[in-house]
C-alpha positions in Angstrom: 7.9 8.7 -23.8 4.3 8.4 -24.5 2.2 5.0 -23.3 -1.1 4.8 -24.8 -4.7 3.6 -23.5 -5.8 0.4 -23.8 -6.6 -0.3 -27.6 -5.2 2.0 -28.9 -1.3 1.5 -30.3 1.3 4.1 -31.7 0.1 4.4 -35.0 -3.5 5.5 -33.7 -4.2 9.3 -35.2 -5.4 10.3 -31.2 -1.5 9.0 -30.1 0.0 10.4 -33.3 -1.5 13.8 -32.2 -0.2 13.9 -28.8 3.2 13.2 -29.6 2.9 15.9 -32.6 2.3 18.0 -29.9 4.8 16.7 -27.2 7.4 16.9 -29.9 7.6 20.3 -29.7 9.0 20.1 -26.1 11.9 17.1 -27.4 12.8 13.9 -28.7 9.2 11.4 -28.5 9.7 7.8 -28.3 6.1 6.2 -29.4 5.5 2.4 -29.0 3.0 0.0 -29.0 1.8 -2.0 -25.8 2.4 -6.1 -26.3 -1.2 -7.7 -27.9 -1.8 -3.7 -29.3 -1.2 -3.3 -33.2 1.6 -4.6 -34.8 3.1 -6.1 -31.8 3.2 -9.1 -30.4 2.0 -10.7 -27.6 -1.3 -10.3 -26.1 -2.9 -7.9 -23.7 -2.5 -8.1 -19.6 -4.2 -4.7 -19.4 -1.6 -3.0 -16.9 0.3 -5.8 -15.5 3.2 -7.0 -17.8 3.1 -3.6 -19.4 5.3 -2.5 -17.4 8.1 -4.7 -18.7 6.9 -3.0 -22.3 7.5 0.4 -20.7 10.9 -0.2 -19.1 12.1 -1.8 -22.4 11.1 1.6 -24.0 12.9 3.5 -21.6 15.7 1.7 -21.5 16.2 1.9 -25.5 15.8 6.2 -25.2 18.5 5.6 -22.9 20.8 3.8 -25.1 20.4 6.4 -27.7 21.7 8.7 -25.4 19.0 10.5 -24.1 19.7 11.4 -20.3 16.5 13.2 -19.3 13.6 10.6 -20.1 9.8 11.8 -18.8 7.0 9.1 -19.5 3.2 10.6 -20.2 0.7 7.8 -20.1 -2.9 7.8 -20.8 -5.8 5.4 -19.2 -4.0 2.1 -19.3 -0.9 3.8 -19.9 -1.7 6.2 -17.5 -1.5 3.4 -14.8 1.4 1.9 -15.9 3.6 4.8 -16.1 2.9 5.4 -12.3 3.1 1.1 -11.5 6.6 2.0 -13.9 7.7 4.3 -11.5 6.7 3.3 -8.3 8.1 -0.1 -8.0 11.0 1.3 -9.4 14.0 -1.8 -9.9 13.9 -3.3 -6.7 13.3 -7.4 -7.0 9.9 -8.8 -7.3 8.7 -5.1 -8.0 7.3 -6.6 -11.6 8.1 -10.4 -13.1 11.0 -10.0 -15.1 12.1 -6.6 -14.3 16.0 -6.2 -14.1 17.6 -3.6 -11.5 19.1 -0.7 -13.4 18.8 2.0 -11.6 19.9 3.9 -14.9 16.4 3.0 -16.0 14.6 5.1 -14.2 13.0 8.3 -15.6 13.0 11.9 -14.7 10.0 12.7 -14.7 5.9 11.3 -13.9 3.0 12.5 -16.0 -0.4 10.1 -15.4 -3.2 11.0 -17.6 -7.4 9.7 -17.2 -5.6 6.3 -15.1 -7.1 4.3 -12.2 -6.4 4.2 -8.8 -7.4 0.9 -8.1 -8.3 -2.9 -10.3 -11.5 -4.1 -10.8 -13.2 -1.0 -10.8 -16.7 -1.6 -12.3 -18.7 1.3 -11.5 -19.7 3.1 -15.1 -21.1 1.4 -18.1 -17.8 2.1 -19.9 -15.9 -0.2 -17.6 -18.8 -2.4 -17.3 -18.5 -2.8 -21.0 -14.4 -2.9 -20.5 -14.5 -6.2 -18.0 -16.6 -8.0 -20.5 -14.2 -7.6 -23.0 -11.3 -8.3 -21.1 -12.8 -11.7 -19.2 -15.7 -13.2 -21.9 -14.1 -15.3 -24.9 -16.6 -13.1 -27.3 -15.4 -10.1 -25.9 -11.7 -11.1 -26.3 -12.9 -12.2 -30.1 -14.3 -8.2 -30.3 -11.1 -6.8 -29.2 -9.0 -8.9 -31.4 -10.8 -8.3 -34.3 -13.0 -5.3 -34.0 -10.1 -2.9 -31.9 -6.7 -4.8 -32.7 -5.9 -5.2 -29.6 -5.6 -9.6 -28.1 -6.1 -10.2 -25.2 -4.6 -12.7 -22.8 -7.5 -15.1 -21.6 -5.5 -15.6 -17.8 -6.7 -13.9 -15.1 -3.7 -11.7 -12.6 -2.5 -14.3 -10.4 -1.0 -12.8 -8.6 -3.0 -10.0 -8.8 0.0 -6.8 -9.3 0.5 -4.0 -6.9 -2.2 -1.1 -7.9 -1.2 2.3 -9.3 -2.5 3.7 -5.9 -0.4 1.4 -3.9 2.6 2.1 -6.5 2.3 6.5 -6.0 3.6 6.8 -2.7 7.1 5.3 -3.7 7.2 7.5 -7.0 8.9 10.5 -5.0 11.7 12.7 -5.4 10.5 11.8 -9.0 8.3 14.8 -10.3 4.8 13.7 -10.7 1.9 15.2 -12.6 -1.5 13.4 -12.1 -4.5 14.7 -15.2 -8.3 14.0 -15.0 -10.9 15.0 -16.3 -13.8 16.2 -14.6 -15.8 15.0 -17.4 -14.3 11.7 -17.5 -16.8 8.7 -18.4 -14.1 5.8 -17.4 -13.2 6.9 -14.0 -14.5 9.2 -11.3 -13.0 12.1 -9.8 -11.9 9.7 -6.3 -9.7 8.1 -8.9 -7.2 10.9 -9.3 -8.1 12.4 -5.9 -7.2 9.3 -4.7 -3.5 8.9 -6.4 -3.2 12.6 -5.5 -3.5 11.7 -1.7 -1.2 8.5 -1.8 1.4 11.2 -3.4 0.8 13.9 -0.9 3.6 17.0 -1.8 5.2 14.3 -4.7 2.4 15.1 -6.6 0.7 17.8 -8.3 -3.4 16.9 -9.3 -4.8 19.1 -12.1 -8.4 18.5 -12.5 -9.6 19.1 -16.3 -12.9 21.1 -16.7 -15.5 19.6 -20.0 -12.4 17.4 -20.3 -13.8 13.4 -21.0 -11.0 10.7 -21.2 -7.5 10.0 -22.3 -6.2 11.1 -25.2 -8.8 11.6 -27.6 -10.3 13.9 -24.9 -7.0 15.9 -24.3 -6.9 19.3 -26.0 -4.0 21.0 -27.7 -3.8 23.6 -24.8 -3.6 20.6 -22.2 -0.9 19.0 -24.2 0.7 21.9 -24.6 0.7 22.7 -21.1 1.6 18.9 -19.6 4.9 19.7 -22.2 5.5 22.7 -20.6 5.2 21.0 -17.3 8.0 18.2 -17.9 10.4 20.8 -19.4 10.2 22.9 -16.4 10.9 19.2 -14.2 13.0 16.9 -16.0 15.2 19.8 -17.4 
């Protein structure tokens, strides 16, 4: 199951590639974020994506798949772990049922936040104003097909570093790079500490962010990982 970044969707060449590549390792199940592409909806940026996530899962399930791993990037990155962490219980996410069959088998996070409202590189500077100014919603609708709900979190949802620590026994793989423009290395360090022996931290060398940034040999190697975990 792969979760792209924010603005990208399934049918972006970068998402394309990486589930050429995951494809090697089994079935890929490639969808497109509410508000991204061809679907509906618009854009909460992390929160209600989650709901988009566990409806993805849930239909590799009913196909009969009985090992399901979820590798997210950025956005997706953070919502894999948010997915995994709150887990069914109620109130973890609006709207999310309480199948435990639901769950997945196995964690990979790639190039996602710790924490919200981080603000402290011009690419997120450049990120909030598209998210919270009308123009910038306007840009993101019409320059990067991606809309863009105009309310703000309310309340705001649990963070992906709050979400790690209740990800274990679930196998969990956190990717950064150490070239990443997006998010500093305390980002991963940090999700790598809230998961303590859950988690497993690899830390990218040259490597920028998300997906475009993610080599063959990473890919590759994150493939090999889940195979080796989810069975």
């Amino acid at each position: 199951m792969v979760a792209h970044g924010f603005t990208g969707d399934a049918d972006r060449p970068h998402v394309r590639r990486v589930a050429g590549v995951l494809a090697r390792y089994g079935s890929v199940v490639t969808f497109s974020f509410r508000g991204h592409g061809a679907s509906g909806g618009r854009s909460t940026v992390g929160d209600r994506e989650v709901l988009d996530l566990a409806a993805a899962v849930g239909w590799a399930r009913e196909l009969g798949h009985t090992r399901v791993a979820t590798v997210g990037f950025s956005m997706g990155g953070s919502v894999v772990l948010r997915h995994a962490g709150l887990g069914w219980e109620a109130g973890g996410a609006p709207g999310v049922g309480s199948d435990p069959g639901a769950g997945v088998d196995a964690v990979v996070s790639v190039s996602a936040p710790a924490r919200w409202f981080y603000r402290g590189t011009a690419p997120m500077r450049r990120l909030h104003w598209l998210v919270t100014r009308p123009s910038g919603r306007l840009v993101g609708r019409y320059g990067l097909r991606t809309r863009i709900h105009h309310r703000q979190w309310d309340p705001v949802p649990v963070s992906p570093v709050e979400a790690v620590p209740r990800i274990a026994p679930t196998p969990l793989l956190i990717v950064h790079g150490d070239q990443d423009g997006y998010f500093p290395l305390d980002h991963p360090r940090m999700l790598a500490a809230a998961a303590g022996e859950g988690g497993e931290l690899w830390v990218e060398p040259g490597m920028g962010h998300a997906e475009n940034a993610a080599p063959e040999g990473l890919l590759t190697r994150i493939g090999d990982w889940v195979v080796a975990r989810a069975g």
